[in-house]
Every structure is written in C-alpha cells, then in structure tokens.
C-alpha positions as CSV (number, residue, x, y, z in Angstrom):
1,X,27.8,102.7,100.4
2,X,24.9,100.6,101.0
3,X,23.1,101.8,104.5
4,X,20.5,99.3,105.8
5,X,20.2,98.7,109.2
6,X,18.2,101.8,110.6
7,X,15.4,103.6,109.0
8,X,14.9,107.2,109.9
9,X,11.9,110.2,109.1
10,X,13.3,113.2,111.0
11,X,17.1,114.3,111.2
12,X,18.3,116.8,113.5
13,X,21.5,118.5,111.7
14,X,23.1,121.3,114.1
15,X,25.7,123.6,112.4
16,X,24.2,122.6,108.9
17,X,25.2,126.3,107.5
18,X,29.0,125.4,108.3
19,X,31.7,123.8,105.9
20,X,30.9,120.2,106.6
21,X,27.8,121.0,107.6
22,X,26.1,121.7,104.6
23,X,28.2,119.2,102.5
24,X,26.3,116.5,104.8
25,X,23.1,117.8,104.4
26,X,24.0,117.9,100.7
27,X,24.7,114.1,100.6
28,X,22.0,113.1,102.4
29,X,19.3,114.2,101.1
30,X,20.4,112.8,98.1
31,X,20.6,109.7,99.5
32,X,17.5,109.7,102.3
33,X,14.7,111.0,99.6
34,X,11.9,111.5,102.0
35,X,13.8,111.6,105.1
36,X,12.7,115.7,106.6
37,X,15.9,117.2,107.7
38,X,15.9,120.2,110.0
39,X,18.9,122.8,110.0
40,X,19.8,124.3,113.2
41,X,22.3,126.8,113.0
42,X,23.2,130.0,115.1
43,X,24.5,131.6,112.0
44,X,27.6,132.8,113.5
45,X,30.3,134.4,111.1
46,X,31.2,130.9,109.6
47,X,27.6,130.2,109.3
48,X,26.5,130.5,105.3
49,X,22.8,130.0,104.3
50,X,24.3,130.6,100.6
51,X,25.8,127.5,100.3
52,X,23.0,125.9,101.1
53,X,20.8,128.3,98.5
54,X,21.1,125.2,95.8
55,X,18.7,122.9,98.2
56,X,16.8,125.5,99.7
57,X,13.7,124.8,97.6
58,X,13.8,121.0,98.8
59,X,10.3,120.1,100.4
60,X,12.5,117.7,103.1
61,X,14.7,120.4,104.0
62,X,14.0,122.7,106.5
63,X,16.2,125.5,108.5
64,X,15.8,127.2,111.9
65,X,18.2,129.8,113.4
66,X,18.7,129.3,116.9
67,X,21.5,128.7,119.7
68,X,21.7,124.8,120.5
69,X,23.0,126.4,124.2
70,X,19.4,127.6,124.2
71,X,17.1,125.0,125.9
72,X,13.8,126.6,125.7
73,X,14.3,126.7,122.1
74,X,15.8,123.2,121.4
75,X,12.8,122.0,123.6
76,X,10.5,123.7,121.4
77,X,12.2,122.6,118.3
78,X,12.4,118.7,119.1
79,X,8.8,118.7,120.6
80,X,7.6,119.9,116.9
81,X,9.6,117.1,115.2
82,X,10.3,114.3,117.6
83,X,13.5,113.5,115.8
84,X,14.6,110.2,115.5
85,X,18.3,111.1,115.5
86,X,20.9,113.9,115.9
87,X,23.6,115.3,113.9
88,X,25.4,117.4,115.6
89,X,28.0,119.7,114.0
90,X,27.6,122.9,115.8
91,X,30.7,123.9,117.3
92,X,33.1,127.0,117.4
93,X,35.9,125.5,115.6
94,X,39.0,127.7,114.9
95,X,42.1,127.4,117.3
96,X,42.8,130.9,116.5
97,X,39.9,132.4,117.9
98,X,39.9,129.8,120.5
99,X,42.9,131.2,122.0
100,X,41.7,134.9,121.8
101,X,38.5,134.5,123.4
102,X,38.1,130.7,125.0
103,X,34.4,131.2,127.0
104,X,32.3,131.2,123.1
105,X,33.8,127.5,123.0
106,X,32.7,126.5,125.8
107,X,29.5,128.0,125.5
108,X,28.7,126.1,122.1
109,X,30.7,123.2,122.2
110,X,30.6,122.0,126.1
111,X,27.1,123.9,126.9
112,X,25.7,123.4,123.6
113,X,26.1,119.7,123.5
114,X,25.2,119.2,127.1
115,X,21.6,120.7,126.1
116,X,21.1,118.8,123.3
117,X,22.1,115.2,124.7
118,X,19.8,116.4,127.9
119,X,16.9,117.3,125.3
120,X,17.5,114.1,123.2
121,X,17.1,112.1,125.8
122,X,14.4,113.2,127.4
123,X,12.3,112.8,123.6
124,X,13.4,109.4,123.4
125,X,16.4,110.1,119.8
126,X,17.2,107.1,118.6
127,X,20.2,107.7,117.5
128,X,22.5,110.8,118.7
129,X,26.1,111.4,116.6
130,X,28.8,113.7,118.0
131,X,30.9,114.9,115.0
132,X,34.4,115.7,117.1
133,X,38.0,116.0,115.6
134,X,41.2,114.2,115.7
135,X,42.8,117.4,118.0
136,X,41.5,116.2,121.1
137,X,44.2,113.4,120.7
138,X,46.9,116.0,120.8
139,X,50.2,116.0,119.3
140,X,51.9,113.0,117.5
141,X,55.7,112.3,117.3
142,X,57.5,111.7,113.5
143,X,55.5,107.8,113.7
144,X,52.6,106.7,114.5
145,X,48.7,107.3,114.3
146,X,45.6,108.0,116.1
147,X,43.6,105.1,117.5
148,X,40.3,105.4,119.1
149,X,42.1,103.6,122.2
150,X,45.0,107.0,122.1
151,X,45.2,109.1,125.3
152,X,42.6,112.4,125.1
153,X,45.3,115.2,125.7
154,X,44.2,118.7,123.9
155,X,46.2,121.2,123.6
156,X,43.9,124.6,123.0
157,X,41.1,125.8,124.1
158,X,39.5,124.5,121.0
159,X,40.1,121.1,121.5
160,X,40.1,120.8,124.9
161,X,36.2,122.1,124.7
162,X,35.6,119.4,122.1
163,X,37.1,116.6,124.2
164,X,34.7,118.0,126.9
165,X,31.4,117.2,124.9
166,X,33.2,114.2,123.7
167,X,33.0,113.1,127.2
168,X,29.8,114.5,128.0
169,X,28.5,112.2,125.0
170,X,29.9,109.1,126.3
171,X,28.6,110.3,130.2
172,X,25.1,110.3,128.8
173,X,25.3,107.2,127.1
174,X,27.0,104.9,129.8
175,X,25.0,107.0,132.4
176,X,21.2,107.6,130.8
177,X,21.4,104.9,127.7
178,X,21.4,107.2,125.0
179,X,22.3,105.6,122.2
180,X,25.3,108.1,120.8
181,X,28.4,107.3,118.6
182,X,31.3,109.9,117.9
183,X,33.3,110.4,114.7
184,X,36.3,111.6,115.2
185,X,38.4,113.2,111.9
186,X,41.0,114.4,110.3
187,X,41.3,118.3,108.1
188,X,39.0,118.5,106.1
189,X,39.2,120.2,102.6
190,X,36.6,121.2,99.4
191,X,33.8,123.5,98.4
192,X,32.5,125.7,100.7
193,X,35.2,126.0,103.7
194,X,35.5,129.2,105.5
195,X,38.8,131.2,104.2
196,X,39.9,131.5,107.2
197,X,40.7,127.8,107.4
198,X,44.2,127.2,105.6
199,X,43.4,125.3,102.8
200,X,41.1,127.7,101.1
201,X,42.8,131.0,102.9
202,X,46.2,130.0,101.3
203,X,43.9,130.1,97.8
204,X,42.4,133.1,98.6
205,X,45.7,135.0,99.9
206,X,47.2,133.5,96.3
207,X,44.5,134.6,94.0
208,X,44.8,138.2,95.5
209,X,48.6,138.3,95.1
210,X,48.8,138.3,99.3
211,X,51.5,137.0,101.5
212,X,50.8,133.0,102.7
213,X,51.4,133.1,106.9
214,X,53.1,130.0,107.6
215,X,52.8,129.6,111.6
216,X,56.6,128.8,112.6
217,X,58.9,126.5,110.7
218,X,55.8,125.3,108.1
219,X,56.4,121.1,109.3
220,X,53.4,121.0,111.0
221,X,52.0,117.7,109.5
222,X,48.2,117.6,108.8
223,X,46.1,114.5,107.1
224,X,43.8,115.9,104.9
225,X,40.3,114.3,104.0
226,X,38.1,115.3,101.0
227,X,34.8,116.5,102.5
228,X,32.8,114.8,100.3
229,X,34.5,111.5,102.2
230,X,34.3,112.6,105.6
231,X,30.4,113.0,105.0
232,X,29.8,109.5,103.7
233,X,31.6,108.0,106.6
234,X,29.5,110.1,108.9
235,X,26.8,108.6,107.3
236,X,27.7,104.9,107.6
237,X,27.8,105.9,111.0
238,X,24.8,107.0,111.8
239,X,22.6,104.3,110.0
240,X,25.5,101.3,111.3
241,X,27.6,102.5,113.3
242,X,27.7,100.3,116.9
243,X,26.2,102.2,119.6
244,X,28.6,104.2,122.2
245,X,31.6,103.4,119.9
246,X,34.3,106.0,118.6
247,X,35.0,105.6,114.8
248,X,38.2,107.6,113.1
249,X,38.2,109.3,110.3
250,X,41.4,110.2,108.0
251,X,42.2,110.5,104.4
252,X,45.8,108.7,104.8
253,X,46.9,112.3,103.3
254,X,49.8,113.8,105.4
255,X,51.5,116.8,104.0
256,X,53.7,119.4,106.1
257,X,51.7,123.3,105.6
258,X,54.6,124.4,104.1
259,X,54.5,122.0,101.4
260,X,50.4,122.3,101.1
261,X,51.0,126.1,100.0
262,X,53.9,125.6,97.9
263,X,51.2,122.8,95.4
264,X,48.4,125.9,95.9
265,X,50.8,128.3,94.5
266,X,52.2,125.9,92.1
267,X,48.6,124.7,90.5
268,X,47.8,128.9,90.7
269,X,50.9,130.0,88.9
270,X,52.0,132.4,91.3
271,X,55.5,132.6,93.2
272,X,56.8,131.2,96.1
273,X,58.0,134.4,97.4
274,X,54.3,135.3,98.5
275,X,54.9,132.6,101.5
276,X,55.7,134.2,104.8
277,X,56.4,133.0,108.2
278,X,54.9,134.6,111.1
279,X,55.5,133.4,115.0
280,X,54.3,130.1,115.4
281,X,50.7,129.4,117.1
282,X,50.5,128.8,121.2
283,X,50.4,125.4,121.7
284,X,50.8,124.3,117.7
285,X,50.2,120.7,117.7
286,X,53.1,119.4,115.1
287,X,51.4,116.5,113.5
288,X,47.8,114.4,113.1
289,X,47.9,110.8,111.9
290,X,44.5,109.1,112.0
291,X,44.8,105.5,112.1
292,X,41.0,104.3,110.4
293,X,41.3,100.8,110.2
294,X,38.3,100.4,112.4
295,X,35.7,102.1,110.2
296,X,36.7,100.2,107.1
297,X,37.5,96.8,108.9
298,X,33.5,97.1,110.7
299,X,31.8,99.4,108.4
300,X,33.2,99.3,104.9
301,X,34.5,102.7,104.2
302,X,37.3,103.6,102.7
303,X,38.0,107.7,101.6
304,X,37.2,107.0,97.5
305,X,38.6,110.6,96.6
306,X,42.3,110.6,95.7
307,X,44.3,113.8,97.2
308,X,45.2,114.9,93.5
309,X,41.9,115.0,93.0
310,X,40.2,116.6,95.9
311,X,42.6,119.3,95.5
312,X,42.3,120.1,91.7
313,X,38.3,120.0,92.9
314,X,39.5,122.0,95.5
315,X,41.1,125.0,93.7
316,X,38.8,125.0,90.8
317,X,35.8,125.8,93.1
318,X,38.0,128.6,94.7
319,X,38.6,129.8,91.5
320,X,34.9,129.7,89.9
321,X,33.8,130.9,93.5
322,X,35.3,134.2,93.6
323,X,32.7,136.0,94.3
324,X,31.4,133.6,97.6
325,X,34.3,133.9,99.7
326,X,34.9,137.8,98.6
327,X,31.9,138.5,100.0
328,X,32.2,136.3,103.3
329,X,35.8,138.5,103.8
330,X,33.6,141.8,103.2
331,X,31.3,141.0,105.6
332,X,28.5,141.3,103.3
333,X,26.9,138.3,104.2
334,X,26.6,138.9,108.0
335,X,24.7,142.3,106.7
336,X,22.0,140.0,104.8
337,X,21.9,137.3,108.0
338,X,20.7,141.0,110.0
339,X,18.2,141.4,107.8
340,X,16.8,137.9,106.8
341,X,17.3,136.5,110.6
342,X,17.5,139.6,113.0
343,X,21.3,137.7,113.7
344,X,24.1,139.7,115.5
C-alpha cells in the first residue's frame, strides 16, 4: 500500500515485544528505511525481546524497558526523542487474567494511556494511534457486524479497561487537539502469539498430545485476521488515516472455536478426542463480526492474506518454532529478562 501523506523520523511503539507488537515493528521498518523507531515495553510475561532478536542489530531500531504508567520515565524518554508520533500497543490483554486480577488492566490500559496522551501532548506528537479491539463492542446476535457507529458495551474487565482509554483518546483529542485515530480489530492470528492465546495454545496443546479446553458449548464465533494484515492496515492509518476517526479492522473470517480446533488437529494429524470442554468463561461474548467497509472504502485496504493461508503459515511456524513457545511455557525466558533487564 502506497503511504504518502505524512512523513515521519521518530516512532514511538509501546508493547513492541508483544504479538502484534513486534510484527508491526517488523513491517515497518521494512517499509520506513530511515524512520528511528523506539520500543517501549514493560516486558511483562507476554513480552518477548526474542522475537524481535532478527532486527535487533537494525541501526533505526531501538528498545527501552519501562512502564508507559510511569511518567517520569515517559517524560524522560519523549524529551530524548521528540517523537513525531505514537504507536501504542501496550496493554494487558487476556480476558482470563482480566477476570482473576482486574486492577493490572487498569493500571496499563486506562493509566498507561492516560500518561502517554498527557506526555504527547505536552511534546507536541503529531500523530497519536490507539491500537483497541473489536471487544469493547460487546456481544453480537447470529447477524450482523461491528460498525465504528455500534454501541461501546464491554463485557470483562479486559474490555471494559480498553473502552476506557478508547475514550480517554477521543477526550484528549476533542478536548486538547491531539491529533489521535484508533484502530479497532478483530483476533488476530500468526508467528509469534503468546500460547496462551487460542490459536497457537490449541497447536501447542495438539503437538504435546494435551487435551484442547473448549470454554462451554465451542459456538463462540470469532473473525480471525492474519497479523501480517492487521499491521499494514495500522499502518495506512497512521500515515492517512483522518484525524480523531475510528477505523475497523476484520479479516471477514468467522469460524465457531470448536470448529478452529477441530482444522488444528486435522492439518496436525492428531484426534478429535483430545478436545475437551471446560465451564464456559464469565461473561463469554458469543460472537465478533467486524464490519470494515470504512477502511477499504477511505483508505484502500483490504486483508490480502487468505484464511487457508494464514493458517497453513500459522501451523508451520508452530511447528518449526518448537523450541520458542516451549521455553515461554517454562518460564525460561522471564529468567533471561531478570538478568538482561533487572525485570520482575
């Protein structure tokens, strides 16, 4: 996609170590040479400098550990580069742990957004993007999508504190005149996801002969995006995207759980008896539609990965990646972070 209207020489990426995270940072600095990109990430247990160890040697690229909650340190951080615009993809993001311990999402995701929007402005960003997610629409019926016009209703803690910076983003826009934009998508799926996300857990359980937990009857309906696409429409974004608008992102890919671990097991050659149901999830929101006809219609993009494709990609990586995601179920990585990064 061709990006024209902005030019940029400093990037602020929060949450760069994380799944999409690092895919972004991936794909732009492929396509921004000369564009200095700094990582901020807290390097909590999804945080994982190894998948970025294949750019680390990149003379634009450029990682700092730190809390985006802490302002001293953001302050510090923005008055050494004086971005000229903000990524920000730091957030606590599992629903799980969201519902176990609630106050760490508010902490990153409502706190943590607050100081950076209050930092950006103050050093003039030009541009500040809130990466949010298609569950701070809530639940959908059997029809129907998302618009970026449908009612904000969460339904967990997770999503609730992601509507909250949401909102906080379009306060501080509407309010200060910081010119912000949010990008709102559906599941994402490919290299480098945490297994405890359900995608590359249900490969993970399958490769080690485990059982699969399906949460309740296994219809929960989920529209899956190929990460590689959810970055490049991030990126239209940020270089065209209008100012103080939402913009949608889905992969027009809606598959029922039960049916998404029954093709993993299938393309693994291993039986359908390792599926098991377990009590559904508080609060389980039963399906996510996102509707993206405003991105392509204003912007362009379209999602150029094919399902049957992502997912081959998908499983292969899994499989040629043992030895990544064993070790991030070990804990061995958190062990190195200690020692690299003085990290808890």
């Amino acid at each position: 996609m061709t990006l024209t209207n902005t030019n940029f020489k400093t990037v602020l990426i929060t949450g760069g170590a994380g799944f999409i995270g690092n895919n972004f940072i991936r794909l732009f600095l492929e396509r921004h040479k000369g564009v200095e990109v700094v990582n901020l990430d807290k390097l909590t247990y999804a945080g994982n400098l190894e998948s970025l160890r294949d750019i680390e040697s990149n003379p634009s690229y450029h990682f700092y550990k730190g809390d985006i909650a802490d302002d001293a340190f953001v302050r510090r951080l923005f008055n050494e580069w004086h971005f000229d615009a903000v990524v920000n993809f730091a957030a606590e993001s599992h629903v799980d742990r969201s519902i176990l311990g609630p106050s760490a999402f508010i902490d990153t995701n409502v706190r943590g957004t607050m100081t950076l929007l209050e930092v950006a402005r103050e050093f003039g960003v030009g541009r500040f993007l809130q990466v949010s997610t298609d569950e701070v629409y809530g639940s959908l019926g059997a029809t129907g999508k998302f618009t970026e016009l449908t009612h904000i209703a969460p339904n967990s803690p997770y999503s609730a504190s992601k509507a909250s910076s949401d909102f906080l983003v379009r306060a501080w826009w509407k309010t200060f005149d910081l010119p912000t934009l949010t990008t709102r998508c559906s599941n994402n799926y490919g290299p480098y996801q945490f297994p405890e996300k359900f995608i590359p857990l249900m490969i993970a359980n399958a490769m080690q002969d485990k059982n699969l937990p399906i949460y309740g009857d296994g219809m929960n309906v989920r529209d899956w995006i190929y990460v590689d696409d959810h970055c490049d429409a991030i990126d239209a974004v940020l270089y065209n995207g209008k100012i103080g608008e939402i913009y949608n992102i889905g992969g027009g890919n809606e598959i029922p759980n039960i049916e998404m671990a029954k093709l993993i097991l299938s393309k693994l050659g291993k039986p359908e008896t390792l599926l098991e149901y377990v009590k559904d999830r508080p609060g389980h929101d039963r399906r996510y539609a996102m509707d993206s006809s405003k991105i392509e219609k204003e912007l362009g993009w379209k999602p150029a990965k094919a399902f049957s494709e992502g997912i081959e990609l998908t499983v292969k990586w899994y499989l040629d990646n043992e030895k990544w995601w064993k070790r991030i179920i070990s804990g061995e990585y958190q062990d190195y972070y200690k020692l690299q990064y003085g990290g808890r």
